[in-house]
N, C-alpha and C positions, 0 to 999 in steps of 0.2 A: 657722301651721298648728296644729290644736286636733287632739284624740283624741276628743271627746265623752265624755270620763270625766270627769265632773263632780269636783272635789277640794275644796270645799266651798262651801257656800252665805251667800248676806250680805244685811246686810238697810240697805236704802234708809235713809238716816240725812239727807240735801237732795235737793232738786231747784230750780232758781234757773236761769231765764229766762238767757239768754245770746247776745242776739240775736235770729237764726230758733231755736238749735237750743238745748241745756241742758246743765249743767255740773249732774254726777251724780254722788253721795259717796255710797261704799258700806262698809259696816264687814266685813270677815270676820267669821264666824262662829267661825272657828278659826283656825290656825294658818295663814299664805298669806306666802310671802316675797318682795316683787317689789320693784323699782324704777323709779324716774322712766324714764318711756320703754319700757317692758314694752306687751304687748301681751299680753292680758285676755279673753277669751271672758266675755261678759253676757247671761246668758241667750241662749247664742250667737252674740251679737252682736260682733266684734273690735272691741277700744277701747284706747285707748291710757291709762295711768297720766302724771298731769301734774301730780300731785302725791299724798302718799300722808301728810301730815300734818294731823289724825291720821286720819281715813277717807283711802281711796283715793279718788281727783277722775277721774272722767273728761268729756270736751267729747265731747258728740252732738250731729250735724250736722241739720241740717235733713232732709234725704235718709234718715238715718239712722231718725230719726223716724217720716220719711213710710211708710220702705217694711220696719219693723219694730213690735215691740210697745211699745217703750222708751218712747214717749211714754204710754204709759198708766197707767206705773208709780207709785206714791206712795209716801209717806214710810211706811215702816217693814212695805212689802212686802219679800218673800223673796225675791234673786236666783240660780239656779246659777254656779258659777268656776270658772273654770280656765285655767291659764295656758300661755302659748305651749308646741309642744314643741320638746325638743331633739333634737338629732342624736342619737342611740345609746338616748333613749327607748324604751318597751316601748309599739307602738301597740294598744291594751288596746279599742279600738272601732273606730273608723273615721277616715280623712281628712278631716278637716274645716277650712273655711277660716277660718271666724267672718265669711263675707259669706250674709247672709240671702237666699235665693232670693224667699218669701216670706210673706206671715201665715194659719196657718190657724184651725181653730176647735173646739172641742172638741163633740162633739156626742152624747158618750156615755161615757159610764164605767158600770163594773159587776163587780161580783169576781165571780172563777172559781175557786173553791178560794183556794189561795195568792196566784193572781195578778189583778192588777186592771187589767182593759183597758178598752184610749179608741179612741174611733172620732174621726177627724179626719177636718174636711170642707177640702177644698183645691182651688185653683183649675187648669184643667187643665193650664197649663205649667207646673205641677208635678207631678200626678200622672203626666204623662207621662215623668217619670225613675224612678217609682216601682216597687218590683216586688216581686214576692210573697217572703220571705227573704231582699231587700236589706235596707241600709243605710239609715238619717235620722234626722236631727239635728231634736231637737224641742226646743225652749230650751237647745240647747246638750247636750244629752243622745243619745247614740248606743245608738239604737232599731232593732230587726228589725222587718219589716212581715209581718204574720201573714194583714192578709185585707185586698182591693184590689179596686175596683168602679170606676166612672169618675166619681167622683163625691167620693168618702173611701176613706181607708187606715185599716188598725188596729193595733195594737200590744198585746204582752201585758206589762207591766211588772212585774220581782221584788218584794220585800216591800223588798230593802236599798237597790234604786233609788226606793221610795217612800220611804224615813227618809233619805236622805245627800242626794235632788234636793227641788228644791220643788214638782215634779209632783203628790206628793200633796195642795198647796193647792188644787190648782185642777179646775174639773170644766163639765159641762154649759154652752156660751156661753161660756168663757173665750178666749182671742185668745193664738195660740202662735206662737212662730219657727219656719219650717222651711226644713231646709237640706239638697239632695236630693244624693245619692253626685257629688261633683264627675267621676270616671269615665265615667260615664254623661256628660255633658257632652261629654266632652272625644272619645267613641266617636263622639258625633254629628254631631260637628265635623270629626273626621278621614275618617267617611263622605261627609257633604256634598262637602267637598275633593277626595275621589276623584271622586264623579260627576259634579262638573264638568270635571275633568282628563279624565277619561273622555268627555265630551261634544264637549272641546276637540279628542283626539286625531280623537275618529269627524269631524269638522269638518274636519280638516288631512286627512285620509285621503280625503276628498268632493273639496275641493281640488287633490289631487295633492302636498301637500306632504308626507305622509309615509306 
């Protein structure tokens, strides 16, 4: 479980075939203390450390690939980090899994005084967890949604989230991670579950059985 507070960013040092999927060495940029067996938010993405001499090694899976940005990445691209949280942490953004819902696409940028906003285009089972001053994970980055149409969402990003993330690399066509409020998930699922229990009971009550 991630915060989407990015703790600092690394930069693609291999990438080497591994089968389906790729074994991806990333250098911190600063200061990052983990170990063999850690689990990693990349660009949002949960990864496991499998070795950490001297870049961190992580194994991306085929699926991983498929249904994320990660196979796009190249040597001496910029990724966001951040490492698992702990129990008694300060959650500083939001819940986040490090499982990608899925990829969307940048289709705007433009400053607004201080702040520099992106319009992202996303596919609809995703915008449909989407909501006006919620919650989302965009590379790994925990983001308020400012403005939502059925089509794309937007976001207005600080000046300190554009210097500490690599969001401010990328603009117009670029291809992002998103990962929408797990909450929202889990509200629709525990609905669902009622109105079929609910279906069941009016069913037994037709019957005679209750």
């Amino acid at each position: 479980m991630f915060t989407g507070i990015v703790e600092t960013t690394g930069i693609v040092t291999a990438l080497k075939k591994a089968g389906r999927g790729i074994d991806l060495c990333v250098s911190p940029e600063s200061g990052f203390d983990v170990r063999i067996g850690d689990s990693v938010s990349v660009n949002g993405v949960c990864l496991t450390v499998v070795s950490k001499v001297p870049e961190m090694l992580f194994n991306v899976s085929p699926e991983t690939l498929r249904s994320t940005n990660l196979g796009e990445l190249k040597v001496r691209d910029r990724v966001n980090l951040e490492r698992a949280l702990r129990l008694g942490d300060r959650l500083g953004g939001h819940l986040v899994t490090g499982h990608v819902d899925g990829i969307g696409r940048i289709i705007e940028r433009r400053r607004e005084g201080e702040y520099t906003l992106y319009r992202f285009e996303a596919p609809m089972d995703i915008l449909r967890y989407v909501v006006v001053k919620g919650s989302v994970a965009v590379d790994g980055i925990s983001l308020t949604v400012t403005a939502l149409d059925n089509r794309t969402f937007s976001v207005a990003i600080i000046p300190h989230t554009m210097k500490v993330t690599n969001i401010g690399q990328k603009g117009a066509g670029d291809k992002v991670n998103i990962e929408v409020d797990i909450i929202g998930k889990y509200i629709e699922r525990l609905m669902g579950q009622r109105e079929k229990g609910d279906g069941l009971m009016e069913l037994l009550r037709k019957e005679g059985f209750a």
